[in-house]
N, C-alpha and C positions, 0 to 999 in steps of 0.2 A: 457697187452692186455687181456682182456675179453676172454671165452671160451666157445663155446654152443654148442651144438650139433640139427641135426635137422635128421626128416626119409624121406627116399628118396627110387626112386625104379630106379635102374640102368635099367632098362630092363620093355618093357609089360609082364601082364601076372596076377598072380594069387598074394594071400594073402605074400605068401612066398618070393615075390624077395621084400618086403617093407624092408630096413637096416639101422642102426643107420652109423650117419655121424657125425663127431663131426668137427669143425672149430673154425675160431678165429672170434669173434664179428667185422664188421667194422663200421667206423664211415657216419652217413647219409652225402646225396650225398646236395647239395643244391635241395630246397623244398621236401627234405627229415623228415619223424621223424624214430628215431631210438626205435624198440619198446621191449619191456621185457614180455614175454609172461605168461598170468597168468592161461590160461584155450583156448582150441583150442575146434570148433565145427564138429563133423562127419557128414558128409552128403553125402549122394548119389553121386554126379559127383565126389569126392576123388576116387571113384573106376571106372568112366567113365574117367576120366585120365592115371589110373594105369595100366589097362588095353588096353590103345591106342584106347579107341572108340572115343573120345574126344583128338586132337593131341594136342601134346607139345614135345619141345627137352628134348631128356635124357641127363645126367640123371633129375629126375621129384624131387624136395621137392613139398609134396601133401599138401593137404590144403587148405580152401579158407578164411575160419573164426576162426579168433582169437580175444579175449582179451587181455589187458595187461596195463603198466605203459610206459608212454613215458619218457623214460631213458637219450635223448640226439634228439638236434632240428639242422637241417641243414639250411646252408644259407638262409636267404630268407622266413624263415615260420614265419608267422605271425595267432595268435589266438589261440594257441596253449603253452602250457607249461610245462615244466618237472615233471614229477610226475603224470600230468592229467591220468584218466585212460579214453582208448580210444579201437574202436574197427575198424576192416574191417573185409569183404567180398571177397577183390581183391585176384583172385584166385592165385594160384602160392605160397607156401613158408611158409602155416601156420602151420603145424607139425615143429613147427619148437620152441628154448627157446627164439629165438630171432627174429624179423622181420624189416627191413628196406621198408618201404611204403611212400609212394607220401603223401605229407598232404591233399592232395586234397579228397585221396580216403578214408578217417577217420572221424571216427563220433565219435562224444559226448557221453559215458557210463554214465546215470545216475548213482551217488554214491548209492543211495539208492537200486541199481539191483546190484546184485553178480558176481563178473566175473562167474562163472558159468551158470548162466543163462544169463546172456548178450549171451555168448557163445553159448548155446545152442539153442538160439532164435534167432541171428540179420539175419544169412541169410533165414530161415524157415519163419521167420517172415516178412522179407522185402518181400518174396515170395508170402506169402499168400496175403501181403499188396497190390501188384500190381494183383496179381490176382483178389480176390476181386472187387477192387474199379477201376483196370484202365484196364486189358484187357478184361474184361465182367462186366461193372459195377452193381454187382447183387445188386437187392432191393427187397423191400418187394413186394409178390406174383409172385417173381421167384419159378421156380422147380432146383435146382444144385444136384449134383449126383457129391460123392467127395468119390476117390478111394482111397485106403490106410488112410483111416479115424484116425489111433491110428497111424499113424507115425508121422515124425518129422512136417513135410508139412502140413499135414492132421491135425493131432492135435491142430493146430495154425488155420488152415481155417475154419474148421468146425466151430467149435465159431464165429469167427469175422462174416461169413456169417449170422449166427441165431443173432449176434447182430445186423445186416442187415435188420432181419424180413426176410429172404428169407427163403425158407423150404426146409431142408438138407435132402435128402438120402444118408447115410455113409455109405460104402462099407471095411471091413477088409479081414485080411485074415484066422479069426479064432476068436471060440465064447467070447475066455478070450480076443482078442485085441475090440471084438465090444462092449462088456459090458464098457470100457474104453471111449469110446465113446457117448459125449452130445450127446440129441433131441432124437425126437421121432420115429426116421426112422434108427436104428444101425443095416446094415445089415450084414452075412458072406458068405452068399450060393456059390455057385460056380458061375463062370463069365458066362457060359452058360445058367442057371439058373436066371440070376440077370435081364435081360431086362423084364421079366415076372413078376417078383417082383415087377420091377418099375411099371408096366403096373395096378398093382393092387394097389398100395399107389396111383396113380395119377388118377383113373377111366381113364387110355389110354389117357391122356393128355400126358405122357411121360414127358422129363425135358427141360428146357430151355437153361442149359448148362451144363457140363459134366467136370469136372476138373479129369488128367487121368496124372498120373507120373507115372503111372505101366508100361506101353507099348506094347511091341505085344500081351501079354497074354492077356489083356485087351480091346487092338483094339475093335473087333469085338461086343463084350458087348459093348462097348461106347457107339457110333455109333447108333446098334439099341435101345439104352434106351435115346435117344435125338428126340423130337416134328420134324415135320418141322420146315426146319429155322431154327434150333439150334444151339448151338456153342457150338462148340469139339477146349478143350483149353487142347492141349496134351504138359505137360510141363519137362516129363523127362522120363527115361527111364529103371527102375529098372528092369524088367523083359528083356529085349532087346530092339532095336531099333521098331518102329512100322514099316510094310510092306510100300515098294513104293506106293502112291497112286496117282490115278488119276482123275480128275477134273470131268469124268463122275461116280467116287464112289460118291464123294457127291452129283450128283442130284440123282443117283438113292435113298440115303439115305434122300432125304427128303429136296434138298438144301441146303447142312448142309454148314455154315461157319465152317474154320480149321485157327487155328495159332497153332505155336511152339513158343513159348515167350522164354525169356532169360533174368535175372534180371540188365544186364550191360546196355540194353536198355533204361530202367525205373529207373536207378540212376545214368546217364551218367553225372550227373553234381552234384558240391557241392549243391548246390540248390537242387535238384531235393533229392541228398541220405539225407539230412537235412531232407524236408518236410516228405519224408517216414519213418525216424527213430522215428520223433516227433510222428507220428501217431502210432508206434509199442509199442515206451516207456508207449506212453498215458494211449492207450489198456492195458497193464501190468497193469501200477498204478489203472485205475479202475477195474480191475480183470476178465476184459473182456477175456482176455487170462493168463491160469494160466500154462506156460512152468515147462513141466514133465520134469527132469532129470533120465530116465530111468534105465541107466547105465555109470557106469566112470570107465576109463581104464587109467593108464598110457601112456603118449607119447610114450614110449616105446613099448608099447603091440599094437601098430597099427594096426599091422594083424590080431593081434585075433581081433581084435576091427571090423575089415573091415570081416571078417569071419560072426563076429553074426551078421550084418547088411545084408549081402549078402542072408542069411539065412535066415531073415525075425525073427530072432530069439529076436530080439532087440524091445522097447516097447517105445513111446515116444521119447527124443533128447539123444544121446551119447556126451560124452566129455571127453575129452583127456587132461590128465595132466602132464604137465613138472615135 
């Protein structure tokens, strides 16, 4: 029998309860693929899990995205074959050498993309994909205002938007992450500061829509740097959760529309994660998005790994290797 090991965190809390688990490989369940892990993706809700802001039963294998070689096919799956290299998103279990996944929830790795960059792009990129094009569909002679401009998210957005023709204000957290950052509008200032800035790129037209995974620190910036009628697409929560709000904050803001998106929404079906991967691979091959690999850390080194993300200390995608 096979042997793998995967990181798991026994317990909520900080970088430190993250611990190597080792087990025995099993074999897929029917409409199972059994998978061999070549490169794992770091993102943000890894540490909204670990920390119990986002529930799950302990103990947690963290993870959402992984690459790999389909090792072994369970009853039943059809389209699929041994050796194919394949990737998911489905959260739960991807720190891990090994993954057992539904075939349903798996997509196609072009040969020609590196398990590395598969990895460090499918969920960031499926993210930006549905942002983009389906929860605000931006086009040309939009205003967007995209916070965390040089991260994983942001890195992937910013482009696909400008290849949009929309006009991006980037927003980082420091002048070496804004220099990183395409177009003509890379801002750092402070969030206090920043609705003023917009106010002067836009002659007080403000933005159209506001893409904000930073969260409370960022709330109140949002907000006042969106037109009436605006849309505040708050998609995640690296700073903390955003404050409760209430339905008379947005008229006083201007009527603002609010979602909270969720990428399981927008790939609920083979179909549906097919058509969005197609568009991500595309993007890649014509260079519309060129995925940074910032830094790689060993499976192993997961908390340091969740340490420099927490930190803000991290530049472009992390990736985590078996």
């Amino acid at each position: 029998m096979t042997t793998g090991y995967r990181m798991i965190a026994r317990a909520h809390g900080g970088p430190e309860v993250i611990e190597r688990e080792d087990f025995d490989v099993p074999a897929p369940a029917p409409g199972e693929v059994l998978i061999e892990t070549e490169a794992v993706g770091l993102n943000f809700i890894d540490t909204y899990y670990r920390k119990g802001l986002y529930a799950d039963a302990l103990p947690i294998c963290l993870g959402s995205e992984s690459v790999g070689r389909i090792v072994a096919l369970g009853e039943g799956v059809a389209g699929f074959s041994i050796g194919e290299r394949v990737g998911t998103t489905q959260a739960g279990g991807a720190y891990a050498t090994h993954r057992l996944i539904a075939a349903a929830k798996v997509m196609r790795i072009p040969e020609s993309i590196a398990p590395e960059i598969a990895a460090a792009v499918m969920l960031k990129g499926l993210t930006a994909c549905y942002l983009a094009e389906d929860t605000f569909p931006a086009a040309n002679g939009h205003v967007a205002l995209v916070h965390s401009a040089a991260g994983g998210v942001g890195s992937l957005l910013v482009p696909w938007l400008l290849d949009r023709g929309v006009t991006v204000i980037a927003h980082s957290g420091s002048a070496e992450k804004a220099a990183q950052v395409p177009g003509d509008h890379s801002l750092h200032c402070d969030f206090n500061e920043l609705p003023e800035a917009i106010r002067e790129i836009t002659q007080g037209e403000m933005c159209h829509v506001v893409y904000d995974g930073v969260g409370a620190a960022s709330w109140s910036a949002s907000l006042a740097s969106l037109r009436k009628r605006g849309f505040m697409v708050t998609y995640g929560n690296a700073s903390g959760p955003v404050p409760s709000v209430a339905p008379l904050d947005l008229m006083k803001a201007g009527s603002i529309y609010l979602t909270r998106p969720t990428l399981a929404d927008y790939v609920a079906t083979p179909e549906q994660l097919a058509i969005s991967a197609e568009k991500l691979f595309d993007r890649i091959a014509k260079g519309v998005l060129k995925p940074r690999i910032g830094q790689t850390f060993k499976l192993e080194q997961a908390a340091e790994a969740h340490r420099a993300l927490e930190s803000r200390a991290t530049i472009g995608s992390t990736v985590l290797i078996p």
